[in-house]
C-alpha positions in Angstrom: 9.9 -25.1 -41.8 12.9 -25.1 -44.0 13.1 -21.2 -45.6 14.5 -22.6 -49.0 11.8 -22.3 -52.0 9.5 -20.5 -49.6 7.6 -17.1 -50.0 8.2 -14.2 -46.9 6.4 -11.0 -46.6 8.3 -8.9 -44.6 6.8 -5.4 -43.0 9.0 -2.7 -42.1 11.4 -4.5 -44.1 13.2 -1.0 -45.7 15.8 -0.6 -42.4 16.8 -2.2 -39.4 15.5 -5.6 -38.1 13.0 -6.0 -41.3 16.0 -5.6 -43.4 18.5 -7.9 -41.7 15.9 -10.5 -41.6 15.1 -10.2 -45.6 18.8 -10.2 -46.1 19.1 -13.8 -44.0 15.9 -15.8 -44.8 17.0 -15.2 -48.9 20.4 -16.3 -48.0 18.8 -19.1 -46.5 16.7 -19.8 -50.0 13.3 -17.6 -49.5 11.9 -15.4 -52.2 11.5 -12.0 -50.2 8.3 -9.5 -50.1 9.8 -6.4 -48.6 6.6 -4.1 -47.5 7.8 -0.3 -46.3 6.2 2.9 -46.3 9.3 3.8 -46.5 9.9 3.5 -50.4 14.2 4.2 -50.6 14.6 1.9 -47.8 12.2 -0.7 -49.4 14.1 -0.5 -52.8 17.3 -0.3 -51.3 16.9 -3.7 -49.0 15.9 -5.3 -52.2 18.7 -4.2 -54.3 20.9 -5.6 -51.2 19.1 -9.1 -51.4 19.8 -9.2 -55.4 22.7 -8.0 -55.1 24.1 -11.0 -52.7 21.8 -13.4 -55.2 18.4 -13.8 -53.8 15.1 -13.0 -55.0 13.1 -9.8 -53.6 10.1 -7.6 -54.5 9.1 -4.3 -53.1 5.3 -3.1 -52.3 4.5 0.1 -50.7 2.4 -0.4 -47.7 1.1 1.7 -44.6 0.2 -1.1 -42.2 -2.2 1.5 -40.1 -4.2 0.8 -43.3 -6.4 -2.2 -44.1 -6.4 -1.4 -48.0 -2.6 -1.5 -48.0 -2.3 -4.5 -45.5 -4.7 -6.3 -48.0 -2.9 -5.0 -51.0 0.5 -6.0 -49.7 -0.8 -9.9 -49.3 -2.3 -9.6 -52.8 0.9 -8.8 -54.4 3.1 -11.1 -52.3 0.2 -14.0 -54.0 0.6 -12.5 -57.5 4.4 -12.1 -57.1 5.5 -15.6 -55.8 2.3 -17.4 -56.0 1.6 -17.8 -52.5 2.6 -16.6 -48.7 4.4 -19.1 -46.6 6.1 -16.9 -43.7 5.1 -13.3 -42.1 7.1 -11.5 -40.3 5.0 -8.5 -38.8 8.0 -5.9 -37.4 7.0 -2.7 -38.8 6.9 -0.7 -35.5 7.5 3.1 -34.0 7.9 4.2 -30.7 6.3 7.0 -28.6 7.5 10.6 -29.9 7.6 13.6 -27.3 7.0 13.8 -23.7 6.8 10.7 -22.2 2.8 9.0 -21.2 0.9 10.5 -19.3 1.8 14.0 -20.5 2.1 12.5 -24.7 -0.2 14.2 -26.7 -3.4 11.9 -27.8 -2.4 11.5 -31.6 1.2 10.3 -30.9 0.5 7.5 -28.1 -2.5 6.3 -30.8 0.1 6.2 -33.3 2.1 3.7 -31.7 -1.1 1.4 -30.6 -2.5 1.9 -34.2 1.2 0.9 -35.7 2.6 -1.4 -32.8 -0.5 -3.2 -32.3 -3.4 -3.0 -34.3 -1.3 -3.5 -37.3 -0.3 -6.8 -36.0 -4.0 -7.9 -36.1 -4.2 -6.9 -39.2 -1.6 -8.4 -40.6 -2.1 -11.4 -39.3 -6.2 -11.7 -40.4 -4.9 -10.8 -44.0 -2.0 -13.4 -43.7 -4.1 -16.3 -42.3 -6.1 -17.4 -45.2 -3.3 -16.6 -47.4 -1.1 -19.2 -45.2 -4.4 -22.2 -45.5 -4.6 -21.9 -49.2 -0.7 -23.6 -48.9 -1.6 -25.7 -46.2 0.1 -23.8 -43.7 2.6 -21.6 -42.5 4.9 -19.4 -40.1 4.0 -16.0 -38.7 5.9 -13.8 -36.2 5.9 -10.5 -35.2 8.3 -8.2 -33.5 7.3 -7.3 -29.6 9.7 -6.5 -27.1 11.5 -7.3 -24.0 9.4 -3.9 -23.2 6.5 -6.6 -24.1 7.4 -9.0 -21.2 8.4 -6.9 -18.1 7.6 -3.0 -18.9 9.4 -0.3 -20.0 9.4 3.6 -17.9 11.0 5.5 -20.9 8.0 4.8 -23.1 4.8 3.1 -21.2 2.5 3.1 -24.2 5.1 1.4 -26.3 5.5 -1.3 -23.5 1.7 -1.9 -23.7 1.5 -2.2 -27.3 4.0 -4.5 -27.2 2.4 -6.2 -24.5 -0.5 -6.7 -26.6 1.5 -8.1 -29.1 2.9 -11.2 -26.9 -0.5 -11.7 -25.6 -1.9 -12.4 -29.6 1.0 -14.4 -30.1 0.3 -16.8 -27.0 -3.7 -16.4 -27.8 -3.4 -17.9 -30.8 -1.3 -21.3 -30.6 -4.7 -22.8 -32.0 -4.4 -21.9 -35.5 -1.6 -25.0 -35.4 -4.2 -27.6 -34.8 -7.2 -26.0 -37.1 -4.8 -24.5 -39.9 -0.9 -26.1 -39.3 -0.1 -22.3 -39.3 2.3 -21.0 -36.1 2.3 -18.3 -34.7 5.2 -16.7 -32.3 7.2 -13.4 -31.5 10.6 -12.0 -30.3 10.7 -9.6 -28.2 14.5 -7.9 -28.4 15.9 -6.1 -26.3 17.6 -3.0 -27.1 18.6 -3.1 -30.9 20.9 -0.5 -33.1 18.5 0.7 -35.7 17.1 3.6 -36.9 13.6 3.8 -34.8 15.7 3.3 -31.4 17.5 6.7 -32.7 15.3 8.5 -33.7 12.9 7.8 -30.1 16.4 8.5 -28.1 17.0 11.5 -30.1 13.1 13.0 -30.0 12.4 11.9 -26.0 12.4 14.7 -23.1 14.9 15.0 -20.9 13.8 12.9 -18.1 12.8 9.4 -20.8 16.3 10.4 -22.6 18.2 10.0 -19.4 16.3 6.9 -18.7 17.5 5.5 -21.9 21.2 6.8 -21.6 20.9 4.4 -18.2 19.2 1.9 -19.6 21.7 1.5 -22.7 24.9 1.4 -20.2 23.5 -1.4 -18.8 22.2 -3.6 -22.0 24.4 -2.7 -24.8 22.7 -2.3 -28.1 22.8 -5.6 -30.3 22.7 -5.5 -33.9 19.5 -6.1 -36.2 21.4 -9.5 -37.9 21.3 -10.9 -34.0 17.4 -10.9 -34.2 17.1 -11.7 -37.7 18.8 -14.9 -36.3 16.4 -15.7 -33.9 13.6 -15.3 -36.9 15.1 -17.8 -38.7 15.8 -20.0 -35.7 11.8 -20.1 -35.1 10.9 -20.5 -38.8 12.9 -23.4 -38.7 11.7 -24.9 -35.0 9.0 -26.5 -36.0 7.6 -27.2 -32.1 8.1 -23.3 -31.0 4.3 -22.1 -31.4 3.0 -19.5 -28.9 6.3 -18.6 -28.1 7.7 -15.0 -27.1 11.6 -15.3 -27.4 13.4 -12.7 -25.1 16.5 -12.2 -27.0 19.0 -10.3 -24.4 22.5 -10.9 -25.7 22.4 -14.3 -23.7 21.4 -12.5 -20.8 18.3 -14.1 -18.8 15.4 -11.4 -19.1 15.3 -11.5 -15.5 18.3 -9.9 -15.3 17.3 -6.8 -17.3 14.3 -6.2 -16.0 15.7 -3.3 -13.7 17.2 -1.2 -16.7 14.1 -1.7 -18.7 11.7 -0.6 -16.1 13.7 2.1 -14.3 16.5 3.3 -16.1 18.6 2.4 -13.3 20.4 -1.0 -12.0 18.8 -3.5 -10.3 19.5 -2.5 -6.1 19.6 -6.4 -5.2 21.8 -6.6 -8.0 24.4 -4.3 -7.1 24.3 -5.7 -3.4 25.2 -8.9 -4.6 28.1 -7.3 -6.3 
């Protein structure tokens, strides 16, 4: 699908990922829903895309709930007439001591916001999507998503949830000409990865410190790129993109599950 002329709603579009991506698809010609709970951040990412000449609105939503996540598709309809691409990457990660010891209301944060969001998103999005004849939706996973992740467990298995939608539902191509895929980055500079480093116990932090020395952290424009890049692929469908810096995900499996590099690795070295 060719962005130009087209509608995207983009979640957890006020920082980050969300806002590098709302920056490039209205470069690229899309009029831009920018959805945040975050209000500043929301207003600010559309001042940006105005500012270098697109087209951008901001709505207030809380994707953990329903009303909003309705709302949000409502106004991107009354707005721009109509939703052609959704990009679901409004996402947290696991505050506190690290799974098992987290505290109940903080690892059902991150399934409520990581994961069940996603589905809901995506079951307000798809008749939105059939009433143009089609359309593109991806959400953000994780390399976490593909292999694991130590640091943060409950994370990894939201995100894990979030590849296995994505694959589940390559139908809605054939019955509705709407795809549906995911990236799953690895280690990117924004303010969520911060604010878990910064907020994780001792033992997850120095997991992360190790983890970080050996995948340096990209920037959010690097996945915004692969957004656009399956937006425009019209054959990628069911697809989870590992996006490593060019690095096969094979590779960084080790960091990503253990904090540490790979043994075999270092052998071979």
């Amino acid at each position: 699908m060719d962005p130009s002329g087209k509608v995207a709603l983009i979640t957890g579009a006020g920082s980050g990922i969300g806002r590098a991506t709302a920056l490039l698809l209205a470069e690229n010609g899309a009029s831009i829903v920018v959805a945040d709970i975050n209000e500043s951040g929301g207003h600010e990412t559309v001042k940006m895309v105005k500012a270098a000449g697109g087209e951008a609105a901001f709505v207030r939503a809380d994707v953990r709930s329903r009303d909003d996540v309705a709302a949000m598709v409502a106004f991107t309809k009354e707005t721009y007439g109509g939703l052609d691409i959704a990009y679901n990457n409004a996402g947290v990660g696991t505050p506190g001591p690290r799974f098992p010891e987290a505290k109940p209301e903080d690892w059902e944060r991150t399934f409520m916001i990581d994961l069940l969001a996603v589905v809901a998103c995506v079951q307000a999005q798809v008749p939105a999507m059939k009433e143009r004849g089609g359309g593109v939706i991806i959400s953000t996973a994780s390399i976490a998503g593909l292999m694991g992740y130590m640091p943060d467990p409950i994370y990894a298995a939201a995100k894990h949830g979030v590849v296995g939608l994505t694959r589940s539902m390559e139908f809605l191509q054939a019955e509705a000409n709407i795809r549906v895929n995911c990236v799953c980055p690895g280690v990117v500079d924004t303010p969520m990865v911060r604010q878990v480093r910064d907020n994780a116990d001792p033992q997850a932090r120095a997991q992360a410190e190790a983890m970080l020395a050996a995948m340096p952290l990209m920037e959010p424009r690097t996945i915004a790129e692969a957004v656009l890049e399956l937006i425009r692929d019209d054959s990628a469908n069911g697809r989870a993109m590992a996006i490593t810096y060019g690095r096969p995900a094979r590779e960084v499996e080790a960091p990503m599950r253990f904090g540490r590099p790979d043994p075999a690795q270092q052998r071979r070295g």
